[in-house]
N, C-alpha and C positions, 0 to 999 in steps of 0.2 A: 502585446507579446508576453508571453508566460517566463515567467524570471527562475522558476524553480520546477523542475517535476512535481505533477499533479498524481497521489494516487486516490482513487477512486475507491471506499471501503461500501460493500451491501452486505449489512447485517443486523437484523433483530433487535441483536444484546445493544443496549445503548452503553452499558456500563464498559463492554469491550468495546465497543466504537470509540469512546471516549478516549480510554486508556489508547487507544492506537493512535488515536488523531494526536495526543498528548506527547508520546512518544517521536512518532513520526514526524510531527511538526518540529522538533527540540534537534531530530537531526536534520533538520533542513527542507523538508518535502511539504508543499500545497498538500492538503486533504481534505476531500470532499465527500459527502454518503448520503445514501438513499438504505430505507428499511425496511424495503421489499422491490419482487423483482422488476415488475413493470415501469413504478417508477426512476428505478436504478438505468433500466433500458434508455428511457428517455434522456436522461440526467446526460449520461455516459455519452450518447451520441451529440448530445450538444458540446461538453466539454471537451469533450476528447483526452481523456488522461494517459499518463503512461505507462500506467497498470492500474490494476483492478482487482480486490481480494473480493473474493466471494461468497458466503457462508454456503451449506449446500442445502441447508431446511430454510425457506424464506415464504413469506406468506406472498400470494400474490401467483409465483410461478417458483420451481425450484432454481435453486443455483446451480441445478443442470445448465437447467434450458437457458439459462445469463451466459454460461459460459458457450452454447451452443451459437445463440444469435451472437455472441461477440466475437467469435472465430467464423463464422459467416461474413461477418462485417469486416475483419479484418486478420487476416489469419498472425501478425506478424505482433499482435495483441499479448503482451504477458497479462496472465490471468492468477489468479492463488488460490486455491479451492480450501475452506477451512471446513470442518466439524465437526462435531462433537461427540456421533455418531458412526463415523466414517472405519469401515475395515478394509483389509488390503482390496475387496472387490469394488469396493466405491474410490476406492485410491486409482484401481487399473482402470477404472473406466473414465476418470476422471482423468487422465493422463494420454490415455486411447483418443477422447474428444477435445483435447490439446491443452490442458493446464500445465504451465508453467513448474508447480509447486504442488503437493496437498499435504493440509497442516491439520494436526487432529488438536482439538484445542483440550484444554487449557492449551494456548500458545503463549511462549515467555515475549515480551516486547521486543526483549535482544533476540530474539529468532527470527522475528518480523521483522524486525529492521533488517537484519544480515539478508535474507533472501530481498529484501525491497531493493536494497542496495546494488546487490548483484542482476537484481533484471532489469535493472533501470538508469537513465542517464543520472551522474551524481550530484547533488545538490551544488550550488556556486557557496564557496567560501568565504563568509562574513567575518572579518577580525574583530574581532571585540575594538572599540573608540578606547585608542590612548590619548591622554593630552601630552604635549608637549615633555612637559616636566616628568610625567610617570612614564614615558620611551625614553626619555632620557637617562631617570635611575635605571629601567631595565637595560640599557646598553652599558650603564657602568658598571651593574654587576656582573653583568654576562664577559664584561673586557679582565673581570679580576680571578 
C-alpha cells in the first residue's frame, strides 16, 4: 500500500526532472519518471500515480498523445501539460483533451508544487523525532 501520493513526471530535461523530484520529494510526494512517451505509457499503467506532468515535445510520441491515452485510460487522471514551446493554442488544446494545468516552463518549483498540491491527495505528515528532553524544553518555552 502506497503511503504517500505517487507523481509521475515525463520529461527529457534530466536537470528539470531532477529539480522537481528534489522539490517534490522535500514536500512529501513519491516521484517517479520515464524520458519519453511510450515508456512513460507503460511505467504509468503499472504504477498508477496520482498525477502526471507531462512535457509536450517528448521523443518517442508527443505529450499529446500521453495525455490522450491517459484520459482514455482514465478520464478522472490529473495530468500537467509543461512547455517550453507552448502558446495560448497548445494551452486550448491541451485543456480541450483534458489537462488538468499547462505550464510554460521555465516553471518555478513553488508553482509545481502549488498546482501538485491542489490536484492531488496531501502528503501524510511526518513531525520531525523529538527526544524526550528537547519536547520537553519546547513545551517549557512554549508554557513562558
Amino acid at each position: 500500500m502506497r503511503t504517500k501520493p505517487l507523481i509521475f513526471i515525463v520529461d527529457e530535461d534530466e536537470s528539470f526532472v531532477a529539480n522537481a523530484r528534489a522539490g517534490l520529494e522535500l514536500a512529501g510526494y513519491g516521484v517517479a519518471s520515464a524520458n519519453n512517451g511510450p515508456t512513460a505509457l507503460e511505467s504509468i499503467a503499472r504504477l498508477k500515480p496520482n498525477l502526471v506532468v507531462v512535457e509536450m515535445m517528448l521523443p518517442g510520441c508527443s505529450g499529446f498523445r500521453v495525455l490522450h491515452e491517459l484520459k482514455e485510460r482514465s478520464r478522472s487522471m490529473p495530468v500537467v501539460m509543461l512547455s517550453s514551446f507552448g502558446g495560448s493554442a497548445q494551452r486550448g488544446l491541451a485543456q480541450c483533451m483534458g489537462a488538468s494545468e499547462f505550464l510554460a516552463k521555465p516553471v518555478s518549483l513553488n508553482r509545481l508544487t502549488e498546482i501538485v498540491a491542489r490536484l492531488t491527495p496531501q502528503p501524510p505528515y511526518n513531525p520531525p523525532h523529538l527526544s524526550q528532553s528537547a519536547l520537553k524544553s519546547v513545551e517549557a518555552h512554549a508554557g513562558s
